[in-house]
N, C-alpha and C positions, 0 to 999 in steps of 0.2 A: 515736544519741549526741547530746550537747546540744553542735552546734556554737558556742554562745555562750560557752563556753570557750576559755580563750587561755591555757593552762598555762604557760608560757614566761612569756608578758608580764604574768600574775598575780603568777605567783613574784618578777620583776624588780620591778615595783611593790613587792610586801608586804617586799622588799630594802630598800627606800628606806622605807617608812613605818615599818619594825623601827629605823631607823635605825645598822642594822649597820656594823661597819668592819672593812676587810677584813684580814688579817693575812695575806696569802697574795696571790703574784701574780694582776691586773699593778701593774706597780713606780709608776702615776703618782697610785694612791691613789683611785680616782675625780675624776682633774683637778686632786688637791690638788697632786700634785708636775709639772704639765705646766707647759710652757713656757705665759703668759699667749700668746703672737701666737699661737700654737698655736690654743691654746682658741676664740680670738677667730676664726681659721680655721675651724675643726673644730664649734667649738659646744661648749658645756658638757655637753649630753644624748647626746653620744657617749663621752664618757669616764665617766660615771653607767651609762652599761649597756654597757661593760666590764668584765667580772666573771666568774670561774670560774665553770663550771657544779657542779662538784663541791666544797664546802664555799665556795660562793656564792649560786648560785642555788636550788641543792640541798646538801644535807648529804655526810657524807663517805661512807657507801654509796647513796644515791643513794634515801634510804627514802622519800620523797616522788613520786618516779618522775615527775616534771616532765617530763622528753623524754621518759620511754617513753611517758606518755599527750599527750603534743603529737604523736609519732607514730602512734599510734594513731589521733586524731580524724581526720590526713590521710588514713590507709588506708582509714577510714568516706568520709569526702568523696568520693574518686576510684573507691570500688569495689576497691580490693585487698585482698590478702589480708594484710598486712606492708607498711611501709614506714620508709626509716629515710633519715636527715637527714645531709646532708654539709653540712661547713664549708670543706671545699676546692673544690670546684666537680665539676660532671658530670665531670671529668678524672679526680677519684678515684674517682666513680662507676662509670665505665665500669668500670677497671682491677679493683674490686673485684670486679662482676658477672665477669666473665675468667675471674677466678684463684677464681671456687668453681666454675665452668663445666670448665674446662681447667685439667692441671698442664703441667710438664716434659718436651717431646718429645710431645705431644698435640697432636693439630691443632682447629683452629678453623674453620670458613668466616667468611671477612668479607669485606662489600661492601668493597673499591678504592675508592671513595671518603671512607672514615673519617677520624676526627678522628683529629689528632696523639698523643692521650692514647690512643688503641687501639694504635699503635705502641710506644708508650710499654710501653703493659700484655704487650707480645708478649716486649719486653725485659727486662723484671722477672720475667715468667711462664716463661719460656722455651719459651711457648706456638708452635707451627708453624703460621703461616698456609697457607690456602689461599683464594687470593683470587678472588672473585667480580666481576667485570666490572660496574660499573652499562652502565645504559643510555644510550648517546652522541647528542647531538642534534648533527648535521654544521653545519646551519643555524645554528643558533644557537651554537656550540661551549660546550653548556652539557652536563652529568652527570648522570640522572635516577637515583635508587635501583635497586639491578639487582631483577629480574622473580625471582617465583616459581620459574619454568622455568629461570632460569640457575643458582639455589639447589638445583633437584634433581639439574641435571646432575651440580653438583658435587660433590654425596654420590655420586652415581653413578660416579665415578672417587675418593670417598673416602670410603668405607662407616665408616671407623672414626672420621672425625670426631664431636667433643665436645659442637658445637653449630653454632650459627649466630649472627650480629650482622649488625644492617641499623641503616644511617644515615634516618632518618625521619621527621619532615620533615627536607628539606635547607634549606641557610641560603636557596633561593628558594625555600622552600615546599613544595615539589614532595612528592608521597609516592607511597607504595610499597602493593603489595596485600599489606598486612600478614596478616590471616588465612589470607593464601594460602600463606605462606614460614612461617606460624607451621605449619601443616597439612605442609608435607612435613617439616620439623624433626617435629613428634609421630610421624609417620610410621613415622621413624624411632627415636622414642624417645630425641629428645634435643631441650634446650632452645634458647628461641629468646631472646637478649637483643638489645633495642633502644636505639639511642642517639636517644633521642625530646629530645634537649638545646632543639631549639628547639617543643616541640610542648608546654610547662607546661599553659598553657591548655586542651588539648585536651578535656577533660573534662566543661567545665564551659558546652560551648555545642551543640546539638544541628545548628546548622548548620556547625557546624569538624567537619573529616577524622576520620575512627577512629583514635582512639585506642588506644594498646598494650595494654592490658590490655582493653580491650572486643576487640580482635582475637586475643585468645589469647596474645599474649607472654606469659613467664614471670617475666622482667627488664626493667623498663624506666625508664630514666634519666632525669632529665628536669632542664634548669636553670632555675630559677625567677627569677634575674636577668635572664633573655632575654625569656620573652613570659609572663612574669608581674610580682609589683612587690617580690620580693623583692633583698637586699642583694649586692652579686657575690660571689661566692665560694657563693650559698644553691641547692644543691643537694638531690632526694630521689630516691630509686630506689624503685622497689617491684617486689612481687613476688607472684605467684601459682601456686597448681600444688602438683604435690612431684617436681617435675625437678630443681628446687634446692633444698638444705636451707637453712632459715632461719637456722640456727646457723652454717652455714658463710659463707652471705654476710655476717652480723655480724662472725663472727671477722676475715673478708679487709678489710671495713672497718677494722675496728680495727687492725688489722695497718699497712693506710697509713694512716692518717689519723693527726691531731697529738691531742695529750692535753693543749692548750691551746685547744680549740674554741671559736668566740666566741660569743657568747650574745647578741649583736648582730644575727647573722645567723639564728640560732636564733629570735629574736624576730621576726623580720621572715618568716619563711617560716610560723611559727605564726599570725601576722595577714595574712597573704595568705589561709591557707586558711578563715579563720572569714571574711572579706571575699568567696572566691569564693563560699562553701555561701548566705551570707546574700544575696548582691549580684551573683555573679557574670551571671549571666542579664540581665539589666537591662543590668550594662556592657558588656559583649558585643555586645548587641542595638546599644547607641550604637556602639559600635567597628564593627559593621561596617556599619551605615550610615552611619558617615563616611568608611570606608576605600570603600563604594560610591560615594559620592560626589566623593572626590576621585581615585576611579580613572575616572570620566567628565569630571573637568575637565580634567584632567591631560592626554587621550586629545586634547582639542579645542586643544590646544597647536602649534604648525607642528614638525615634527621629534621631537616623542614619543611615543612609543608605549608604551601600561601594558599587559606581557603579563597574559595570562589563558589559564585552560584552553584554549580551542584553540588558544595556540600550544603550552604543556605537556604535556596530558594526551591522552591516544591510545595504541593500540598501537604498540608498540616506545618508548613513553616514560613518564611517571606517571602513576598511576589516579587521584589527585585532586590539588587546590591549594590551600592554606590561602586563604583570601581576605585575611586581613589582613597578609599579608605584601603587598606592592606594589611589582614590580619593572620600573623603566621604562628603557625602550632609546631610547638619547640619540644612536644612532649616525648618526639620520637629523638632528643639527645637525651630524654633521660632526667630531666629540670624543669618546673614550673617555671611559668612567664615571669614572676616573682621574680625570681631568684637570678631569670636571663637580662630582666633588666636591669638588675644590681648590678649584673656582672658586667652589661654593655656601659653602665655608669663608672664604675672602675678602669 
């Protein structure tokens, strides 16, 4: 596909050079009707691409297919098979993948470690956990994504579960032997979704960890405001396989999600991915020799210490480490991280 397309941010542009006006929310007109201190805040070029995606950006059945081919070109980029754009963040992402996964009185397995929006999704779904143990570092009192091995035990005392979800990378990096937990999940003939929230990038550097969908996931989430340059709330899940139907995980989105989507964020998650396909490798390359190099400044510091794989990754704890996550232990000045961040805030 010709990644040099930016369907989103075409359509937003040929909006302004049409010189359209909007007759349909939002109420501020493109800026005309916002408070001036506002503006002066905010900027003029944030209330200009404020605008309905449907008899805005796109017309009133959608005949131009704006998002479905800006999703499209993402599914090209990262290797999947399907991939579809949230405006609310990996929160509704998850919840979606859940509820086409598991109904009502169906179990789940989920790593014990998950995000609040997996809770969330159990309580909308009235999905039945069965939770899964990550792996505990005593030393460090820190949570590694739980093992393969703890994922089959626990089909093994719950054969009828729906699927499986694993948190991957975690917020330090850390991951999990994804092909492994995706292989007993097929095993068994049920799908594997991943909450890959901080793992955007994963794709698009050959020296960062496996990636969900290179490791067999069938679902995986990802938020593109965390370790990509997308807007907050800019979220994409994908999917591969026919463990899950495409049609249903569309529907469950639509289902939560608002029918006011901002096309802001739309834009912004469309030019991250024509920036990774075009540039990514390049910047990557810089990012992690800078993240190498200020994880050996760092290290030569009196009372800091930048963990790295061997204090992470091992048996009984994670099979790799993002590198450009950079997580430093302040405990040898004497202060909680707490308190170092206060202090770096002041």
């Amino acid at each position: 596909m010709d990644h040099e397309q930016v369907p989103v941010l075409d359509a937003l542009a040929a909006y302004h050079a049409e010189r359209q006006l909007p007759f349909a929310p939002p109420g501020h007109k493109q800026g005309r009707g916002a408070d001036p201190r506002v503006r002066a805040v905010l900027g003029e070029a944030v209330f200009r691409g404020d605008l309905l995606a449907m008899n805005g950006l796109d017309d009133r059945t959608s005949s131009r297919q704006v998002l479905q081919r800006a999703q499209e070109l993402m599914a090209d980029a990262v290797g999947a098979e399907h991939t579809f754009f949230s405006t609310c963040g990996s929160s509704l992402s998850v919840k979606a993948a859940m509820l086409s996964v598991a109904g009502p009185h169906e179990e789940l397995l989920i790593g014990r470690d998950a995000h609040k929006s997996v809770v969330s999704g159990l309580v909308l779904a009235g999905i039945r956990p069965v939770w899964v143990d990550p792996q505990w570092d005593p030393d460090l009192h820190l949570a590694h994504p739980p093992s393969a091995e703890t994922y089959a035990e626990a089909f093994a005392r719950h054969p009828d579960a729906r699927g499986a979800l694993v948190t991957t990378p975690t917020p330090y990096g850390t991951c999990s032997d994804l092909a492994a937990i995706a292989e007993v999940c097929h095993r068994h003939g049920v799908p594997l979704v991943v909450d890959e929230a901080w793992g955007a990038h994963l794709p698009f550097h050959p020296d960062l960890p496996a990636w969900a969908m290179h490791a067999g996931a069938d679902v995986c989430v990802t938020s593109v405001h965390k370790m990509g340059s997308g807007l907050e709330q800019g979220s994409v899940f994908h999917l591969q396989g026919d463990l899950v139907d495409p049609a249903a995980l569309r529907s469950r989105e639509d289902l939560l999600g608002t029918t006011s989507s901002s096309v802001l964020i739309y834009a912004a998650l469309d030019g991250w991915r024509r920036q990774m396909v075009q540039h990514g490798r390049a910047l990557y390359d810089d990012a992690l020799a800078l993240a190498t190099s200020v994880r050996a400044r760092a290290e030569e510091v009196d009372g800091l210490h930048v963990h790295g794989r061997e204090d992470f990754c091992g048996p009984g704890r994670a099979v790799d480490l993002d590198p450009l996550q950079l997580i430093i232990d302040v405990s040898g000045l004497g202060v909680s991280g707490y308190r170092a961040v206060d202090a770096l805030r002041t």
